[in-house]
C-alpha positions in Angstrom: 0.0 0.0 0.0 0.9 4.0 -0.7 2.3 5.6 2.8 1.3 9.0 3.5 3.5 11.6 3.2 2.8 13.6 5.9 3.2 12.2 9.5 0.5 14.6 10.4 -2.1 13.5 7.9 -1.5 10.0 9.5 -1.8 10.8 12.7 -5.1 11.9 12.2 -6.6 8.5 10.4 -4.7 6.0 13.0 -2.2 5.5 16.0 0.9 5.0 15.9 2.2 1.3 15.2 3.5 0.6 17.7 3.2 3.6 19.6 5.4 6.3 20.6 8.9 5.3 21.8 9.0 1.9 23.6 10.3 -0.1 21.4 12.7 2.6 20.6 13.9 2.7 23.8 14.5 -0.8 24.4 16.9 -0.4 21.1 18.4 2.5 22.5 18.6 0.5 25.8 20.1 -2.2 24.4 22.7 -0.6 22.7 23.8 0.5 26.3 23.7 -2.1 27.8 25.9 -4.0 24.9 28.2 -0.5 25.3 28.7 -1.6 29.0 29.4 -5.4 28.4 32.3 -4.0 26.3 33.7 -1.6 28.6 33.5 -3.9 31.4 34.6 -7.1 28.9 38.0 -4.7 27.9 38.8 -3.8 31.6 38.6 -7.8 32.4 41.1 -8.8 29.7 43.3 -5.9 30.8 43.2 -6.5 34.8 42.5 -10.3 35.6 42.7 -12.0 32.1 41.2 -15.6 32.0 37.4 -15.6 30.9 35.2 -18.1 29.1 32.1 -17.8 26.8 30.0 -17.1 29.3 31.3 -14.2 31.2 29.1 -11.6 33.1 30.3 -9.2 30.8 30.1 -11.5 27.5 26.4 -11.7 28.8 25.6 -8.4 29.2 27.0 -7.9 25.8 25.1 -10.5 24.1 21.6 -9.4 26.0 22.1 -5.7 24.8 22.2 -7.4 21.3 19.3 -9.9 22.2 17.6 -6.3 23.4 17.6 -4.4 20.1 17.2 -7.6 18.1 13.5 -8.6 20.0 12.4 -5.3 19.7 12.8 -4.8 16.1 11.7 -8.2 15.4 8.3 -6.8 17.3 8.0 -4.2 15.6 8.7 -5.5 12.1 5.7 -8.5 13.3 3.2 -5.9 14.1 4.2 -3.5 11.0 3.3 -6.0 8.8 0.6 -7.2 10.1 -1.2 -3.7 10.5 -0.4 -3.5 6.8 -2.0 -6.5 5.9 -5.3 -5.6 7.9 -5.1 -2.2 5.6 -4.4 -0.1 8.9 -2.4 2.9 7.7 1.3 3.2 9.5 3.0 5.9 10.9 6.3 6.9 9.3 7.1 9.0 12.1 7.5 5.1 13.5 11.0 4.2 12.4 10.6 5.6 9.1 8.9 4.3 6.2 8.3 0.8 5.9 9.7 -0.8 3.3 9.0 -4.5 1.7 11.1 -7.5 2.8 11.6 -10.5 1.7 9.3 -10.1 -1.6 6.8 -8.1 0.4 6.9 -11.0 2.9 7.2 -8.8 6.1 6.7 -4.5 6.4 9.7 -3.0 7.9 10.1 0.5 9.3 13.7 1.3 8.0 15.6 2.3 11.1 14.0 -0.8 12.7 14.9 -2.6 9.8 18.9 -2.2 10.3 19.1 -2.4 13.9 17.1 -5.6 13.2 20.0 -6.8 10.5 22.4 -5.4 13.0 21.5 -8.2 15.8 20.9 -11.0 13.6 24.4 -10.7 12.5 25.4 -10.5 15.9 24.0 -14.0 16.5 25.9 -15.2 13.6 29.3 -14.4 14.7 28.3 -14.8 18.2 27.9 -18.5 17.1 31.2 -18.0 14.8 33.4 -17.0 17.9 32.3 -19.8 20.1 33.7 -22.0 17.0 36.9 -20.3 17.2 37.3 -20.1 20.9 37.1 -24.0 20.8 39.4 -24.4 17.9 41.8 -22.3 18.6 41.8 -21.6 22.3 41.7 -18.0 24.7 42.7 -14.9 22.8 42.3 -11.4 24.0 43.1 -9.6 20.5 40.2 -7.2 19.3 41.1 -8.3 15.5 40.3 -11.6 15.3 37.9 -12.3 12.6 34.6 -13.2 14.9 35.8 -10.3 17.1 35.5 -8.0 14.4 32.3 -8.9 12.9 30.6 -9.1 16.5 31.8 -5.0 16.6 30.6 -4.1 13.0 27.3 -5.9 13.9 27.2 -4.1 17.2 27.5 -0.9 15.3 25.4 -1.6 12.5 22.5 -1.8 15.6 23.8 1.5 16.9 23.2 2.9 13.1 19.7 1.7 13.5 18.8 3.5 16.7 20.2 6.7 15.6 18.0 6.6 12.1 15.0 5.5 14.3 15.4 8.0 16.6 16.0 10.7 13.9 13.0 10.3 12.6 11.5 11.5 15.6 13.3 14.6 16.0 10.2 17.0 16.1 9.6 15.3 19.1 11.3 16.0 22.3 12.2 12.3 23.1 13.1 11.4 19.8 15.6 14.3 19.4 17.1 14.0 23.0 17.2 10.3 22.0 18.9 10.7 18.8 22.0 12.2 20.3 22.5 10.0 23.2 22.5 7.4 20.1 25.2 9.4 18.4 27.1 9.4 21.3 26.6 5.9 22.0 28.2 5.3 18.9 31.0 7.5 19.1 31.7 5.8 22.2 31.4 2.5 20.9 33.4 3.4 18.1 36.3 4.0 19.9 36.7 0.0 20.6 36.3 -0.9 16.9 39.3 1.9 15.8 41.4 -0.4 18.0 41.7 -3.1 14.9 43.6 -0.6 13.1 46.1 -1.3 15.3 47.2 -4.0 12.9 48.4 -1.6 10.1 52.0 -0.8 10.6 52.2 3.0 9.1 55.7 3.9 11.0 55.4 6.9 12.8 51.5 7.4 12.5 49.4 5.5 14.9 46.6 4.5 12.8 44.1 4.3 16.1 44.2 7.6 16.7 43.5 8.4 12.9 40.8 6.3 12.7 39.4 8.0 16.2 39.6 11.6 14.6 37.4 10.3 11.5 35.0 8.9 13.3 34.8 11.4 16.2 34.6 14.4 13.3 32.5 12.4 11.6 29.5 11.5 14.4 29.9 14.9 15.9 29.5 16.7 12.4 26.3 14.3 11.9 25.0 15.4 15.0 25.3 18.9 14.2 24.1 18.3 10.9 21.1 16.5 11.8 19.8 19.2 14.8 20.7 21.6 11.9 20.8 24.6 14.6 23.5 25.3 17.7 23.4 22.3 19.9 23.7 19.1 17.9 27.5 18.7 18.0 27.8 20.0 22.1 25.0 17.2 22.9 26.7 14.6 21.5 29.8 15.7 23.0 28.3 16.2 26.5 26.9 12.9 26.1 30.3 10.9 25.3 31.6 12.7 28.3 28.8 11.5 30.7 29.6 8.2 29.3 33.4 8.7 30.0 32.6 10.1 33.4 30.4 6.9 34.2 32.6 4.1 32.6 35.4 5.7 34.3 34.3 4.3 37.5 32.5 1.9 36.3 34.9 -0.6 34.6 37.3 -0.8 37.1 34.8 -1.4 40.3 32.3 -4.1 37.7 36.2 -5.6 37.0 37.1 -6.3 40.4 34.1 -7.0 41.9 33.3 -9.7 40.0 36.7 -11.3 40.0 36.3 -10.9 44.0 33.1 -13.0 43.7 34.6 -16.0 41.8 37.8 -15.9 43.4 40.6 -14.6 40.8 43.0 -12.7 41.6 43.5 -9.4 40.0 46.9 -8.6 37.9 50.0 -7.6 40.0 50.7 -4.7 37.3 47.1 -3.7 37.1 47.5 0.9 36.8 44.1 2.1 38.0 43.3 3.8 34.3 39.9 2.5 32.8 41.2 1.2 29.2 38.0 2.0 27.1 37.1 5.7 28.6 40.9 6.5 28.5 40.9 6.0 24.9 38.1 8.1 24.7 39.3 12.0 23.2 39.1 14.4 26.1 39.5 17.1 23.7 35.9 15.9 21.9 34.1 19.2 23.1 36.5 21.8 22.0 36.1 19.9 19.1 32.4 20.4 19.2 32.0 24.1 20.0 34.8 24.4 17.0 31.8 22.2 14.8 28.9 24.6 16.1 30.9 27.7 14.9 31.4 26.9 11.9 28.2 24.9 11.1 26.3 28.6 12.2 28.4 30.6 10.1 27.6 28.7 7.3 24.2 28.3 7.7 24.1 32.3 8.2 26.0 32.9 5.3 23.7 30.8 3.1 27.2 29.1 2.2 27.2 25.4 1.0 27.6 23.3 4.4 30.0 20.3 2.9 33.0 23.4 2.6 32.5 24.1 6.3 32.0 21.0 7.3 35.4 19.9 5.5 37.0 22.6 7.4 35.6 21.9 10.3 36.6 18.6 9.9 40.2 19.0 9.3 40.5 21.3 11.9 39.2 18.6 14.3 40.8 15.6 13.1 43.9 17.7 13.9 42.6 18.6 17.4 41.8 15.2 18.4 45.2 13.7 16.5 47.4 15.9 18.0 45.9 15.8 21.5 45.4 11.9 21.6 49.2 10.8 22.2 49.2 13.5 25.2 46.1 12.4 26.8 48.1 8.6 26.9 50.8 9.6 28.0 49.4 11.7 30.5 47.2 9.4 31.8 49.8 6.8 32.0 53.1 8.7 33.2 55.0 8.1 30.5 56.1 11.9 29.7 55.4 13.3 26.9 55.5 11.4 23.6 58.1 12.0 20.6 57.5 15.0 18.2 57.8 12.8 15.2 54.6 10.6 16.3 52.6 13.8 17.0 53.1 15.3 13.8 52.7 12.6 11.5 49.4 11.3 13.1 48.4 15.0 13.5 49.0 15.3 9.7 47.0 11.9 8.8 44.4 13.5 11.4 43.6 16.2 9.8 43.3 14.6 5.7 40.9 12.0 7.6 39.2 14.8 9.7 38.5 16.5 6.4 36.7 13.3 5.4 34.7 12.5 8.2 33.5 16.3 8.1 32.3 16.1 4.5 30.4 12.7 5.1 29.3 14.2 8.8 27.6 16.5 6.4 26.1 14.2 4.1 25.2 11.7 6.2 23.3 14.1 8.6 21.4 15.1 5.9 20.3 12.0 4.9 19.5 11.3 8.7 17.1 14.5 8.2 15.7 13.1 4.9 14.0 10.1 7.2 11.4 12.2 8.7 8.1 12.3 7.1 7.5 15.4 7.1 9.1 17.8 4.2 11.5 21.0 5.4 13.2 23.5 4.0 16.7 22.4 4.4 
């Protein structure tokens, strides 16, 4: 069937389906919680070591996934069958539905990939139970199921953020949408670590890959509140969750290696691993964003240049303050010029990058709602 156009003009021939944002939230929710089985999962390897399949944290993890996947699923279910029954459906739920499977099954989009997201999840969950028994313990974030668990993990997090996007008009949803951004920033941060294995001399490829990604979420969220506010939210967010995780990991860590009797590591430093990673220099990098993101929306410019410049001003920011953060944070002086520059360097081409797509990929993120604008 046709889907209205406006999410007004449906609002007025039918409810919601599903309503409003509980099945949102319980995506949203479960990306958390799969956020905190990671953090806590990292500062386990780091501070006691041994683990098996079946971990508190591994659980947590896999019921975050379990989370966003049953919650889509219902909402997919109930979609399609209010479309079979000839009920109208609100875009303003998820986004537009779209056909699956041959028009087997009605699918809100955002719902849709956060859906895909944790059914992939389950795949290499299953895949990395295979290689744990073949090949025995490993703590390396680049393993092949490893990797695929974190793009799958992500791929859910890309699907809260559209769903929530849609519902930007709304209080909730826009709140919602950058705690989602920031959830993936934050998660993002873990999934730069397999970059680790490209050997670029001087450069440290993570901290390139973390000033992309940073510039490029924070642009998006800029982007997608399309006024002053987006890129400090998401900002302010990632620091709550740095704030929180700080704590956090290291008490979840040792508490639970208390209760079944392990013993912690003799060299273990006190610094959380995943919210040390984490930029600290994210929200100068934000109000930078917001500047320039208002000057060229008052100057009636095109938003891609400022973004770009924005972009590769921030990559730079975060490049350059990233090796004096760890070393900071772990005594060991201040690092060698030669690192900083290089990596600043490769920081700032990739910062242009992530700017330009922040740009374009928040307004695509805007093109989900219903409802037609003016930008």
């Amino acid at each position: 069937m046709d889907l209205t156009a406006s999410g007004a003009s449906v609002a007025t021939t039918t409810k919601a389906v599903p309503r409003g944002m509980t099945a949102a939230s319980f995506v949203l929710g479960g990306t958390v919680l799969s956020l905190t089985g990671l953090t806590w999962d990292i500062q386990w390897h780091n501070d006691v070591g041994p683990d098996t399949f079946f971990t508190l944290p591994h659980l947590l993890l896999y019921s975050g996934s379990a989370f966003s996947g049953i919650a889509s699923l219902v909402v997919v279910l109930v979609t399609t069958a209010a479309q079979r029954s000839g009920k109208a459906v609100d875009p303003m739920v998820g986004g537009r539905a779209v056909a699956v499977l041959g028009r087997a099954f009605a699918a809100p989009v955002g719902y849709l990939i956060s859906g895909i997201g944790a059914a992939s999840f389950l795949l290499y969950g299953l895949w990395d139970q295979w290689w744990h028994g073949l090949y025995g313990f490993d703590a390396t974030i680049a393993s092949p199921p490893h990797i695929g668990l974190l793009l799958s993990i992500t791929i859910t997090m890309v699907g809260a953020v559209m769903v929530f996007a849609v519902a930007r008009s709304r209080t909730w949803g826009l709140a919602s949408a950058l705690v989602s951004l920031a959830v993936l920033l934050t998660f993002s941060t873990v999934t730069a670590i397999g970059l680790s294995e490209i050997d670029a001399g001087p450069v440290n490829t993570v901290t390139v890959g973390l000033s992309f990604l940073c510039v490029l979420i924070v642009v998006m969220g800029a982007r997608l509140l399309d006024r002053p506010g987006g890129a400090l939210g998401v900002a302010l967010a990632v620091a709550v969750l740095q704030g929180v995780f700080w704590w956090f990991s290291p008490w979840a860590t040792e508490a639970y290696a208390n209760a079944i009797g392990l013993p912690m590591r003799d060299y273990v430093d006190g610094v959380p691993a995943l919210p040390a990673l984490m930029p600290m220099s994210l929200p100068l990098v934000a109000v930078l964003v917001e500047g320039l993101l208002a000057l060229g929306r008052r100057d009636g410019r095109s938003l891609r240049v400022f973004g770009l410049v924005a972009g590769a001003i921030g990559g730079l920011l975060v490049a350059a303050a990233a090796p004096v953060q760890n070393n900071w944070l772990y005594g060991n002086g201040f690092p060698p010029t030669a690192g900083i520059v290089g990596t600043a360097v490769a920081g700032l081409v990739f910062g242009a990058l992530g700017g330009l797509l922040g740009v374009r990929f928040g307004g695509m993120l805007r093109h989900l709602a219903p409802v037609r604008e003016g930008r």
